[in-house]
N, C-alpha and C positions, 0 to 999 in steps of 0.2 A: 443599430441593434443594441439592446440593454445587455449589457456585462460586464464582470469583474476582471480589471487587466492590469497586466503589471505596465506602467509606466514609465517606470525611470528604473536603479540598483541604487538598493538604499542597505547597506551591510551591516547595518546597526540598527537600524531604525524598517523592517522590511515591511511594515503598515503603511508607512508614508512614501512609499513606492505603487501602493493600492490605489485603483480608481473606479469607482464603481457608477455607471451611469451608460448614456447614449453613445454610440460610436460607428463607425465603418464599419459593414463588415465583412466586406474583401470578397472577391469572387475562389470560389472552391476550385480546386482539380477538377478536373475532365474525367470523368466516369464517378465520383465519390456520390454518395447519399446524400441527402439531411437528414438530421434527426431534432425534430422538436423534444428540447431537453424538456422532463418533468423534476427529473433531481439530479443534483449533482453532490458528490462527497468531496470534499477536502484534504490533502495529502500533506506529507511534510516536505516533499515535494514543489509544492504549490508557496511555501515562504521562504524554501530557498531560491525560487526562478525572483522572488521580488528581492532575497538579497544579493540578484545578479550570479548566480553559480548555474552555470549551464545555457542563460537566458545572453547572448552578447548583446549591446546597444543597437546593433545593428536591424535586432527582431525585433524592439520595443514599437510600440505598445502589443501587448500582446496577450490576448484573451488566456487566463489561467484556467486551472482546471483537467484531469488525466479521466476522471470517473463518472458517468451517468450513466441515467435512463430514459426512454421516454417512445418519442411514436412517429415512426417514418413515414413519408408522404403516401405512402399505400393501406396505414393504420396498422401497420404492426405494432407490436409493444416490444422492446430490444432493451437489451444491453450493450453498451458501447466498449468493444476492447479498447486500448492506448496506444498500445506499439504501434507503428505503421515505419514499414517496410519497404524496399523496392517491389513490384509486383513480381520477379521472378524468384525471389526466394521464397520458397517452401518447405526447408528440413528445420531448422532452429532461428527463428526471426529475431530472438533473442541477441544471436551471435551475429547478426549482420553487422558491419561496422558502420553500415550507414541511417540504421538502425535510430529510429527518435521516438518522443511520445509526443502526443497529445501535447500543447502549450511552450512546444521545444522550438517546432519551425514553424507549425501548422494550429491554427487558436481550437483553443481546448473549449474546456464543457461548461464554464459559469457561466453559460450564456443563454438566452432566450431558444438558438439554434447550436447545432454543431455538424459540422459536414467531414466525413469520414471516408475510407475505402468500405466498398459493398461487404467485404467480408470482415471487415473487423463490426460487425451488429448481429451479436446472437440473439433469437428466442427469451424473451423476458419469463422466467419460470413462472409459469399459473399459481394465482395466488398471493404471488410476492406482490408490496408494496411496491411505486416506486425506489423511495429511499431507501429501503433493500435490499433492491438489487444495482441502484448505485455507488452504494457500499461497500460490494463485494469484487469490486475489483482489484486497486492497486495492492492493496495491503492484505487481501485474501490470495489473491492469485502472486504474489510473490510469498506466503509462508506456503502456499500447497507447492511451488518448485520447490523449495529450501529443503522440505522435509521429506517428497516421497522422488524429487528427481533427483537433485546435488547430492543429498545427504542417502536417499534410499532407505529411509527408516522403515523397520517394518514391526508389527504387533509383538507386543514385548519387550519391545527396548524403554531405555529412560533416554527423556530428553529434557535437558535444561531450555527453557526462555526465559532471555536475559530482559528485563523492562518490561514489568509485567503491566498491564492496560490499556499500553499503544493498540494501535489498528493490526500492526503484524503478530503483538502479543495474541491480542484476542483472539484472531484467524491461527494461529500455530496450537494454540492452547484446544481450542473449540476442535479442531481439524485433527490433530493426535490425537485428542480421546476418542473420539469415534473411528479413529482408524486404530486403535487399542493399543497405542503409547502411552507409557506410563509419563506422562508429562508434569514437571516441576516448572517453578517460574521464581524468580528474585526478582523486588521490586523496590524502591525505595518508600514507599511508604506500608502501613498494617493495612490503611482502606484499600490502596488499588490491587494489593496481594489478594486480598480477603474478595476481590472483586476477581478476580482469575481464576479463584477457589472456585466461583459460582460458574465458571464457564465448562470446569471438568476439568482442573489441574489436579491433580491426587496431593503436592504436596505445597508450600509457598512459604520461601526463606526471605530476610533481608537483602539486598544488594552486599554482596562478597561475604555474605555470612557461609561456613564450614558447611557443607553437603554433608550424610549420612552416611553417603557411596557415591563413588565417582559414577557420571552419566555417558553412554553411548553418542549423544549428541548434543550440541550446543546451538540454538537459534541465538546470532548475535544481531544484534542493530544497534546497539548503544555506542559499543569503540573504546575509546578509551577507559573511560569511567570502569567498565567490566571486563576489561582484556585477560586482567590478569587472571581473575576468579574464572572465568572463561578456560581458559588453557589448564588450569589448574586443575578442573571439575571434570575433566573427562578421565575415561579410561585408556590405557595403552592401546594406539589401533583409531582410539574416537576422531571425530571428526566435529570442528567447527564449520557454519557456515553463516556466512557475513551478508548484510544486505544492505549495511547503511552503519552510519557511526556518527550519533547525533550527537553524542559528548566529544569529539574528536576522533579524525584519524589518523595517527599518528603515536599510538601507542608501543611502549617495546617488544618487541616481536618474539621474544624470551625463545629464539632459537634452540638453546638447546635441549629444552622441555621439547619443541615441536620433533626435532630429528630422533632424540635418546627413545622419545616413548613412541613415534613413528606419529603422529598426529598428524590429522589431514585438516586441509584451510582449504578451506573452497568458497569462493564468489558465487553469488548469484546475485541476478537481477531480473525483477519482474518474470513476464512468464510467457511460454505460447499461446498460440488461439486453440490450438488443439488440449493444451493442459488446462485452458479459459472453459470450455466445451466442457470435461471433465470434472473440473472446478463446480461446475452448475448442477450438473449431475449426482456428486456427490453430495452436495448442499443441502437438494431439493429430497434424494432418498433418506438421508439422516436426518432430516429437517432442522439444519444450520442454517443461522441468520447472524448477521456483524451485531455487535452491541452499537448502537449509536447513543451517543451522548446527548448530541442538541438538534433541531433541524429548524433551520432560521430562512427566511422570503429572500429572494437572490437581493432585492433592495436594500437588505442589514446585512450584506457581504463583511463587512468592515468589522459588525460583531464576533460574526463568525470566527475570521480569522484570529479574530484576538480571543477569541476559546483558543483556538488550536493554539495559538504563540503562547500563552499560558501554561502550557503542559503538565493545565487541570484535568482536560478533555480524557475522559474513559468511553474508547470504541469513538465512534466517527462522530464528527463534525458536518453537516446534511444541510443543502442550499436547497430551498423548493424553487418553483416560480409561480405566480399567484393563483389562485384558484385551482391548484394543481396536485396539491395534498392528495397521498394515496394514490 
């Protein structure tokens, strides 16, 4: 089977842990699907399993990839969830500790095929393209937890996102204004700020430049880079939530700002099938779509990735497979 796998852990170097070409492709679980991929998106996710974080030696080689679309053996058209679960859990699949996605134990979605549980394949929305609704997975469906389950934001608040352009920027930024958050964003550059403008951010400052007013909420994934400005930006009460810490994590935790003004830190990670459901829903009536950047034939895997390891990419990074466009 033709796909993109992570090979080796390469920490420094996570391209040349890439493999892109023919392979095995292992017999599925007992009761799971196929799903002939049409597209798949690219995650940041996806160059940390190549620089060995989360991926042990022991799973290699192993088909990359959390997000697609495409068409099961009965011709639906689906979107593919990531998480996968033990089958008896049903309250917060999230919280399971045994809990994986897509490319963790089980080969993900750069691939020709992907075999899944029956229920992680929702309804592909009428209308959408593939690449838009492979898309709208990892990085949409963990800003719609951040913001209306962890954080609970509701119409009238401000909310900071921190890195504006990422895949979670876009989905945070797109997702609060139509849910009528007053959403700001800080970015390190004027283009990808001015690019966040265009998505329904009301306001777009520098990375750790002065707020106007402190915000209700804070969308973090950067880490260290923005900890500070982070904790500083809110109001007495506010609430950070964390998804990811691409600059590092390991920032100082400026405790006494957190306890003195009562600030709440809360984790999230990725999302339900039930909030995935929801996620589509609310997409398809506000007519939200991810910005994608590039969409490259699973064969230039290799280019692709190194869009994404560039951290040029504004909005997703989108694998077809031939003749498959649309």
């Amino acid at each position: 089977m033709f796909a993109a796998r992570a090979v080796r852990a390469c920490p420094d170097d996570p391209l040349a842990a890439l493999e892109v070409g023919e392979g095995e492709a292992g017999a599925p679980p007992a009761g799971w699907v196929r799903v002939r991929v049409r597209a798949a998106a690219l995650n940041r996710h996806d160059l940390w399993s190549l620089r060995g974080v989360g991926l042990p030696a022991g799973e290699l080689p192993m088909v990359l990839g959390c997000d697609a679309a495409g068409v099961t053996d009965d011709g639906s058209e689906v979107v593919v969830h990531a998480v996968v679960t033990d089958d008896d859990v049903r309250d917060d699949e999230t919280l399971d500790p045994r809990r994986t996605l897509l490319s963790e134990h089980h080969p993900g979605t750069l691939a020709e095929e992907v075999w899944v549980p029956a229920r992680n394949v929702l309804p592909k929305p009428a209308g959408w393209t593939f690449e838009r609704a492979a898309s709208v997975g990892t990085a949409w469906l963990t800003a719609y937890r951040m913001l209306f389950t962890q954080a609970r934001a509701v119409p009238g608040q401000t909310v900071l996102v921190q890195g504006a352009a990422g895949g979670v920027a876009n989905a945070a930024v797109a997702l609060g204004a139509a849910a009528g958050l007053r959403v700001w964003v800080a970015g390190r550059s004027h283009e990808r700020v001015e690019r966040a403008l265009a998505w329904g951010a009301a306001q777009g400052f520098a990375t750790g430049e002065r707020l106007p007013e402190r915000v209700d909420v804070v969308v973090e994934t950067v880490g260290r880079a923005t900890w500070k400005h982070s904790v500083q930006s809110l109001v007495p009460g506010g609430c950070i939530v964390v998804a990811g810490a691409t600059s590092g994590g390991d920032p100082s935790a400026m405790l006494e700002n957190v306890f003195f003004r009562q600030l709440r830190v809360l984790g999230s990670t990725m999302g339900t099938l039930a909030e995935f459901r929801r996620l589509l829903r609310f997409c398809e009536t506000a007519d939200l779509g991810p910005e994608i950047d590039s969409v490259h034939p699973l064969t230039e895997a290799r280019e692709a990735f190194a869009r994404l390891e560039s951290g040029d990419a504004v909005g997703k990074v989108v694998l077809t497979l031939p003749g498959t466009k649309g």
